[in-house]
VOBA-1610 file (N, C-alpha, C; in pm, whole numbers, padded with zeros to 5 digits, always signed):
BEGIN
Unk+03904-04514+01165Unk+03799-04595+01229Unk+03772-04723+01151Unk+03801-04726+01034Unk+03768-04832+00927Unk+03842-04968+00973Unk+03946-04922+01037Unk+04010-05062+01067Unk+03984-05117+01231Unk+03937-05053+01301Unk+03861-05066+01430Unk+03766-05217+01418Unk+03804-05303+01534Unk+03738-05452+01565Unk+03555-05410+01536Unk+03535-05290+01567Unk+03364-05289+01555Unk+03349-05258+01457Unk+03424-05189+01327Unk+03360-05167+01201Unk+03375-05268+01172Unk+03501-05353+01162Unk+03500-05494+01097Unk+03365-05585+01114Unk+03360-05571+01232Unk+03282-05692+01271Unk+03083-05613+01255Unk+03100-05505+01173Unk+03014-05474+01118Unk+02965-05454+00982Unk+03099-05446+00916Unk+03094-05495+00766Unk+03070-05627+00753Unk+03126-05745+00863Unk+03117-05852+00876Unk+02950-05925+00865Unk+02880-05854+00949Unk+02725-05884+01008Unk+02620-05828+00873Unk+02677-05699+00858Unk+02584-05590+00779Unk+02425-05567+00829Unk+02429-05626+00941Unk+02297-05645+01001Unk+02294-05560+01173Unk+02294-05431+01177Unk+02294-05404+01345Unk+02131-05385+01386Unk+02085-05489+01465Unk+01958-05480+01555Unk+01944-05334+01637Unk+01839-05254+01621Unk+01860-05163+01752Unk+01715-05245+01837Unk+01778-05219+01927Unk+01678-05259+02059Unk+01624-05153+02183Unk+01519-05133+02207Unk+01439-05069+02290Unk+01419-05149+02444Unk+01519-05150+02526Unk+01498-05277+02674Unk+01405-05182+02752Unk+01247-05258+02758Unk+01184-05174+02878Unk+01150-05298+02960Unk+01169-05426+02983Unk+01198-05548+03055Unk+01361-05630+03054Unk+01407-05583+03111Unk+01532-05677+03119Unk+01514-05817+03113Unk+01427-05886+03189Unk+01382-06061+03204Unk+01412-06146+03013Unk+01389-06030+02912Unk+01391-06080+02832Unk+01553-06132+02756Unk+01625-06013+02790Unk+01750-05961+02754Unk+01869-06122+02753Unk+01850-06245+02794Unk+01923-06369+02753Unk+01834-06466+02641Unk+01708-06421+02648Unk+01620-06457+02520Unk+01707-06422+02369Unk+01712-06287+02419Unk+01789-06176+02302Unk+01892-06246+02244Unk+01964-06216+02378Unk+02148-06249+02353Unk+02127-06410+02259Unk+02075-06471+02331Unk+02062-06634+02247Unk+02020-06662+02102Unk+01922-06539+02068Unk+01874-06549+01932Unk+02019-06459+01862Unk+02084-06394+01926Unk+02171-06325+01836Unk+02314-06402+01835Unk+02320-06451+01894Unk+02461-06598+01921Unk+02408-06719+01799Unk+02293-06716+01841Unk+02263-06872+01768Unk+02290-06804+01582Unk+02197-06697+01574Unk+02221-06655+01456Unk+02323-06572+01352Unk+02480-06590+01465Unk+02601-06512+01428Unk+02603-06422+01407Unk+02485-06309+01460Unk+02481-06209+01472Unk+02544-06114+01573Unk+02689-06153+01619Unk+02667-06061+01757Unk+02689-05870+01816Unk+02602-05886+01730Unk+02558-05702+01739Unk+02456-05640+01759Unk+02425-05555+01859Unk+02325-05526+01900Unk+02321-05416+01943Unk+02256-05273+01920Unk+02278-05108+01938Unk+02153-05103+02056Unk+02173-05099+02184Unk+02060-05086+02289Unk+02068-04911+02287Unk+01856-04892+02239Unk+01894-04741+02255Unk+01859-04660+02409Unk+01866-04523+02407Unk+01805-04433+02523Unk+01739-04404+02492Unk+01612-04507+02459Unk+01469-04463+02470Unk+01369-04542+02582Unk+01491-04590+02665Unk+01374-04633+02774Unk+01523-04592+02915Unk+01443-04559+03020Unk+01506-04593+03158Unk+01625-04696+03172Unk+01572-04817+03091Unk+01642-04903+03133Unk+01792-04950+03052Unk+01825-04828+02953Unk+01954-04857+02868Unk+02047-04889+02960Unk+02087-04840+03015Unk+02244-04870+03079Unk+02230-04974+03134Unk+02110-05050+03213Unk+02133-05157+03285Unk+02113-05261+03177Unk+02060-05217+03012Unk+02062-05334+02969Unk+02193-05349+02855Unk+02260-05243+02928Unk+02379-05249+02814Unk+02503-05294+02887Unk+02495-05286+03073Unk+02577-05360+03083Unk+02542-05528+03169Unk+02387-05569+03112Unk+02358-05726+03119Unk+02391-05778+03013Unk+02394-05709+02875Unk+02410-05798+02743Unk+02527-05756+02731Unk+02632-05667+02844Unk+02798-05729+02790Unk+02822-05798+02855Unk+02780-05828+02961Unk+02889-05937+03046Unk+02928-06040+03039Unk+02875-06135+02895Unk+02925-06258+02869Unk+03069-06224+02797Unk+03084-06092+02715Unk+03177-06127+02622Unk+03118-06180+02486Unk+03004-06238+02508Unk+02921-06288+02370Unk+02922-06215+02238Unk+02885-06065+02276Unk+02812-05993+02185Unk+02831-05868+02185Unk+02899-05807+02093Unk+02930-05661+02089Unk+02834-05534+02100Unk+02837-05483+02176Unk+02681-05392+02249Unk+02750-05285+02223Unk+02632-05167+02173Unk+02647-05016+02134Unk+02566-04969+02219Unk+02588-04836+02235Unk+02457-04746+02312Unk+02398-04647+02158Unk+02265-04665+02136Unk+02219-04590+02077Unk+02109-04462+02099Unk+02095-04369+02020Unk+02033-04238+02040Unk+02057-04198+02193Unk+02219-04171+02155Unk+02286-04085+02260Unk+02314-03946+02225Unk+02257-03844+02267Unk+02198-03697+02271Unk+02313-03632+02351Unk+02394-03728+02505Unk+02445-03581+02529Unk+02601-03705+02592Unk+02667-03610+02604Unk+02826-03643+02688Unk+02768-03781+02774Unk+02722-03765+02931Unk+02667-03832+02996Unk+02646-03951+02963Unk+02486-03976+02825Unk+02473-04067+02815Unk+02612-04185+02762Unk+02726-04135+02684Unk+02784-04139+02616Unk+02913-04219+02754Unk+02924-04128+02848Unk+02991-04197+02967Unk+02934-04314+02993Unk+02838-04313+03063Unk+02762-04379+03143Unk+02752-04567+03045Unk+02734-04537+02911Unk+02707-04662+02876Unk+02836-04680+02832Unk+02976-04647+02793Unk+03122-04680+02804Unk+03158-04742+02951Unk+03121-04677+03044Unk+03153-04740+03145Unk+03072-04883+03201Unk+02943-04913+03133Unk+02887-05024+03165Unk+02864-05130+03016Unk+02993-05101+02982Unk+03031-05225+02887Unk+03022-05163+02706Unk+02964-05078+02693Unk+02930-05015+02523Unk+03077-05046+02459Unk+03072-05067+02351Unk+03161-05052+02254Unk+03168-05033+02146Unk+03057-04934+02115Unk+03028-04801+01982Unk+02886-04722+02062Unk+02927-04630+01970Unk+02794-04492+02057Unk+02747-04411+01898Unk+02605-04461+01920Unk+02552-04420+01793Unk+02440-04305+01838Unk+02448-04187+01749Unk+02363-04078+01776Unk+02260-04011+01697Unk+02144-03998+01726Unk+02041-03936+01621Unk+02138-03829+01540Unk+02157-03695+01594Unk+02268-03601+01505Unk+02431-03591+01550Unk+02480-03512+01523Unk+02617-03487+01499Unk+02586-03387+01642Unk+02666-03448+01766Unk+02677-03394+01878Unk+02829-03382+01951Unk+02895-03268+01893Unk+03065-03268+01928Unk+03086-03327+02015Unk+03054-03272+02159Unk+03094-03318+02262Unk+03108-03463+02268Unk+02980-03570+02209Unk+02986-03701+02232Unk+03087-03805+02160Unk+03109-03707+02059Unk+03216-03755+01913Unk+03372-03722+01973Unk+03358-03586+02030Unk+03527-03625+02106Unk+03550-03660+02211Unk+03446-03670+02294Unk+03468-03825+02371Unk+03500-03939+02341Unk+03427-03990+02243Unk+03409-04086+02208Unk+03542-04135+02120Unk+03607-04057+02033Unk+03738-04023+01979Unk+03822-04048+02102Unk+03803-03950+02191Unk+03943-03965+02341Unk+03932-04137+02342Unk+03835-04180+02373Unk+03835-04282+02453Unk+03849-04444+02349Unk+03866-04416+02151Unk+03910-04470+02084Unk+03790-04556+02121Unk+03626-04519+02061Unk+03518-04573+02089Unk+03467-04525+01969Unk+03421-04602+01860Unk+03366-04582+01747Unk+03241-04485+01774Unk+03216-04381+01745Unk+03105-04299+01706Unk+03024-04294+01575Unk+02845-04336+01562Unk+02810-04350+01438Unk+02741-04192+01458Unk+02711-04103+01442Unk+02648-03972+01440Unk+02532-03983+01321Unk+02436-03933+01322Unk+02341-03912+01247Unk+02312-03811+01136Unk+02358-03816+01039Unk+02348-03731+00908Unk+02214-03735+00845Unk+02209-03629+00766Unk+02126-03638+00657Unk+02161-03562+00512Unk+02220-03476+00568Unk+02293-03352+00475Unk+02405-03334+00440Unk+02470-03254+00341Unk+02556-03248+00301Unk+02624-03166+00378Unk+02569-03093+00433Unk+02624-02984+00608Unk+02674-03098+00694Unk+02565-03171+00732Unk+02608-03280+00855Unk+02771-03337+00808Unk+02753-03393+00640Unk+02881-03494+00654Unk+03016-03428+00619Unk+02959-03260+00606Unk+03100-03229+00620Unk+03158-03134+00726Unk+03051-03144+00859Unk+03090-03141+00991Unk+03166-03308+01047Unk+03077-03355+00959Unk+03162-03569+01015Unk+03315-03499+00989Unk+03295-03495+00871Unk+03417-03518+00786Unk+03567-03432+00897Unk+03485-03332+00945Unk+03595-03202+00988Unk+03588-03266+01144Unk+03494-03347+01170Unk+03545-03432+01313Unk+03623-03547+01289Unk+03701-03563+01217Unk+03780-03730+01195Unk+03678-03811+01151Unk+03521-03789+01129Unk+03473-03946+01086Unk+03519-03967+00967Unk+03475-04068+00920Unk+03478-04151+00833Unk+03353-04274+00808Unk+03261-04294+00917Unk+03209-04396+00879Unk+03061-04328+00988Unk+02962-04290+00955Unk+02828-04207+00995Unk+02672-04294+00983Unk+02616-04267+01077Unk+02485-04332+01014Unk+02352-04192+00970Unk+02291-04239+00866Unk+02202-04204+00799Unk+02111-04223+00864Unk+02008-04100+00852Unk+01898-04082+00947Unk+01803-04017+00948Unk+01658-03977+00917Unk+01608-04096+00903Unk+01602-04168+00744Unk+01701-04254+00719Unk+01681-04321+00602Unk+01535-04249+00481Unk+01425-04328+00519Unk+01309-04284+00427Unk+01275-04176+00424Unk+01279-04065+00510Unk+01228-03958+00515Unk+01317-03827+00415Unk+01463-03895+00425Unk+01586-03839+00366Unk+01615-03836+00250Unk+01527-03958+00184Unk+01579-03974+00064Unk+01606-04119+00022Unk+01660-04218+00127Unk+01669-04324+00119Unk+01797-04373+00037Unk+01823-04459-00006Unk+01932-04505-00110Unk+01976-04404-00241Unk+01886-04364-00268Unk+01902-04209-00360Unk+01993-04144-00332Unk+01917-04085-00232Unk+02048-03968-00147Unk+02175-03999-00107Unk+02196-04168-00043Unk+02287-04158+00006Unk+02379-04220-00126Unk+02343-04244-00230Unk+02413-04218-00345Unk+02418-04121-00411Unk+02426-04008-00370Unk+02398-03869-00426Unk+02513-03821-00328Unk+02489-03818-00215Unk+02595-03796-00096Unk+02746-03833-00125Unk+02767-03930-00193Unk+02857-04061-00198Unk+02952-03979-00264Unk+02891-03926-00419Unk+02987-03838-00487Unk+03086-03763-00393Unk+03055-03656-00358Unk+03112-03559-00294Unk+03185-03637-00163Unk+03064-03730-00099Unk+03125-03738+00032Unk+03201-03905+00031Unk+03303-03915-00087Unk+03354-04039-00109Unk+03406-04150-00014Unk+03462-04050+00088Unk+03534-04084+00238Unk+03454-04157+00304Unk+03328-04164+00310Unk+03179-04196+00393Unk+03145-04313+00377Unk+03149-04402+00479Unk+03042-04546+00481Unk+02931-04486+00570Unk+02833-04571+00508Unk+02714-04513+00611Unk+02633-04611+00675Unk+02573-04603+00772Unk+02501-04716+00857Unk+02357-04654+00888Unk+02215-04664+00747Unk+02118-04647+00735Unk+02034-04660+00811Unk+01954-04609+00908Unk+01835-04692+00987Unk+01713-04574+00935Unk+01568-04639+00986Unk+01476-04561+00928Unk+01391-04625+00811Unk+01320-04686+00836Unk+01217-04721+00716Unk+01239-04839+00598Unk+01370-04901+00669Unk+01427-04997+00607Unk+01360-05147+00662Unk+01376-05203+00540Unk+01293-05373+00620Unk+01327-05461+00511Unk+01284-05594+00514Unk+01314-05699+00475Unk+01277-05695+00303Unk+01218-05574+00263Unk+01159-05585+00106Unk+01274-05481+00059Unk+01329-05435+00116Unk+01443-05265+00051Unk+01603-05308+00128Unk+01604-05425+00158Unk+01750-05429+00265Unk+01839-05490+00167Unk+01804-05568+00034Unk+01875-05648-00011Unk+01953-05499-00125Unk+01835-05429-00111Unk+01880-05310-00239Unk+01984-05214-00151Unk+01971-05206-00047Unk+02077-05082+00053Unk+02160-05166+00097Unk+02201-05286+00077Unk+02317-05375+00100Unk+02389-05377-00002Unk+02332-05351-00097Unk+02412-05352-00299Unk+02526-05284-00327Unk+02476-05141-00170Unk+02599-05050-00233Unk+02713-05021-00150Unk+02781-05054-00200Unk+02948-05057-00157Unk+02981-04983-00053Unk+02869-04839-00021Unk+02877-04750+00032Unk+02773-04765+00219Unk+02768-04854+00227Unk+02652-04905+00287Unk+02769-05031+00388Unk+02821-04975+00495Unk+02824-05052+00620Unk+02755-05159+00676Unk+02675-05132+00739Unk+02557-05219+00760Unk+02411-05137+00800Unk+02313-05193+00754Unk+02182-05157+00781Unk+02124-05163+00927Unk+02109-05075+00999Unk+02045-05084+01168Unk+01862-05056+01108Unk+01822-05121+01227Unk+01642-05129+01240Unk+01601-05200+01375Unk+01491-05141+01441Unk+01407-05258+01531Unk+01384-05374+01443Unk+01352-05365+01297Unk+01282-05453+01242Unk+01376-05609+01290Unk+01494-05573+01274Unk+01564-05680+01273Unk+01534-05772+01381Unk+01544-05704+01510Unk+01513-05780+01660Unk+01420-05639+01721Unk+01330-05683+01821Unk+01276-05590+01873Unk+01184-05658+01986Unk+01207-05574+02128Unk+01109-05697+02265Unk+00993-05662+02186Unk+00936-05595+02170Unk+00785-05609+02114Unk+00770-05752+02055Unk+00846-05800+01962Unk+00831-05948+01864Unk+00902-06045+01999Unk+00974-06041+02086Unk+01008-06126+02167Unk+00937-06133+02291Unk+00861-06084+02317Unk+00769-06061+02408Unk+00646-06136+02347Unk+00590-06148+02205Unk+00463-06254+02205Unk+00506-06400+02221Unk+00657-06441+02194Unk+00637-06599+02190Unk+00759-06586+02275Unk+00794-06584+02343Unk+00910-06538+02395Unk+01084-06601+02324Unk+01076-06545+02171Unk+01127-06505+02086Unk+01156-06632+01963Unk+01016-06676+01959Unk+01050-06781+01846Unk+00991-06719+01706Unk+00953-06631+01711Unk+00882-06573+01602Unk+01050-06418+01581Unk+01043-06403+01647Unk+01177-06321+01571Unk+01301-06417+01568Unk+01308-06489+01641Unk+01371-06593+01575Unk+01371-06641+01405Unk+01251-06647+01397Unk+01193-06696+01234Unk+01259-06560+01155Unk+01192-06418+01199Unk+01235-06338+01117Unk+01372-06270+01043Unk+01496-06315+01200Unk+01599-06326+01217Unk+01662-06426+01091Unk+01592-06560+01050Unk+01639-06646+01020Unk+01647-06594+00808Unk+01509-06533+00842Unk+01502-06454+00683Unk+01577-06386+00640Unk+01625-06234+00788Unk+01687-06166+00705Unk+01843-06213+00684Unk+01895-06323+00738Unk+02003-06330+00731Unk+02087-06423+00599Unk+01924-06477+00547Unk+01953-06527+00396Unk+01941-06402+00317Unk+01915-06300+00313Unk+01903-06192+00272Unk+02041-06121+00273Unk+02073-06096+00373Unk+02199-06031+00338Unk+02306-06095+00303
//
């Protein structure tokens, strides 16, 4: 998977936005702040109704490489492959969605925390997992504690991470890229209709 166009172009960013679409109207606001800021990555999750339709409005330029995130079962896992996804990221380690996702040569990030989880990754072909929930887990600790044993492992952190702890979970070699709402989120594009995450956008990217 390491040599796959979406890990690259995620070691590349080190920055994946997850996004919550419960208004589509906003969704070229989005795309524009993430073009302008060479960011083009963006994990739309299934926590609203409206994932799939906003996962296949923010592919259709070609602009911007779109994931489906907190995908739970097979289905969701179809459904947003077929309307443009091109990685499928999951709260836990859910077989079915991982050898799909494998058949169909579609990066899978699965959700670890344990040393059980990453060596169920490990015995599914991964190689490259996201950490979950970051703070609650242990944080940069753990997943340098993990690292020993689980050497094979890049990990893609989300969870309690923000603009004061991102420069320290970017340090380690072991560390893909960092996912968060913090990064982009409609809540912050919805008060100015996105000049203020614009600004914030503009911080973290001197940061990483």
């Amino acid at each position: 998977m390491k040599q796959h166009p979406v890990y690259l172009k995620m070691k590349e960013a080190r920055l994946l936005p997850l996004y919550t679409a419960t208004d589509l109207t906003y969704l070229p606001i989005v795309e524009k702040i993430l073009v302008d800021h060479s960011l083009p990555l963006i994990e739309v999750t299934f926590r609203s109704d409206l994932a799939v339709a906003a996962i296949k409005q923010l592919s259709a330029s070609g602009d911007l490489m779109v994931g489906a995130g907190t995908v739970k079962t097979k289905e969701q896992a179809v459904a947003a492959i077929e309307n443009g996804a091109q990685f499928i990221v999951s709260p836990a380690i859910v077989p079915e969605v991982v050898l799909y996702c494998k058949e169909k040569n579609i990066p899978v990030f699965p959700g670890v925390a344990t040393p059980g989880d990453l060596q169920r990754a490990l015995e599914l072909g991964l190689d490259v997992v996201k950490f979950f929930p970051a703070d609650v887990y242990g944080g940069l600790k753990a997943i340098k504690a993990l690292s020993g044993p689980y050497f094979e492992m890049s990990f893609v952190p989300t969870g309690g991470i923000n603009k004061n702890n991102l420069a320290e979970y970017l340090s380690f070699d072991k560390i893909l890229a960092v996912g968060g709402s913090f990064i982009l989120s409609e809540d912050v594009v919805k008060e100015d209709n996105g000049e203020k995450a614009s600004l914030i956008l503009d911080e973290l990217m001197k940061i990483k």
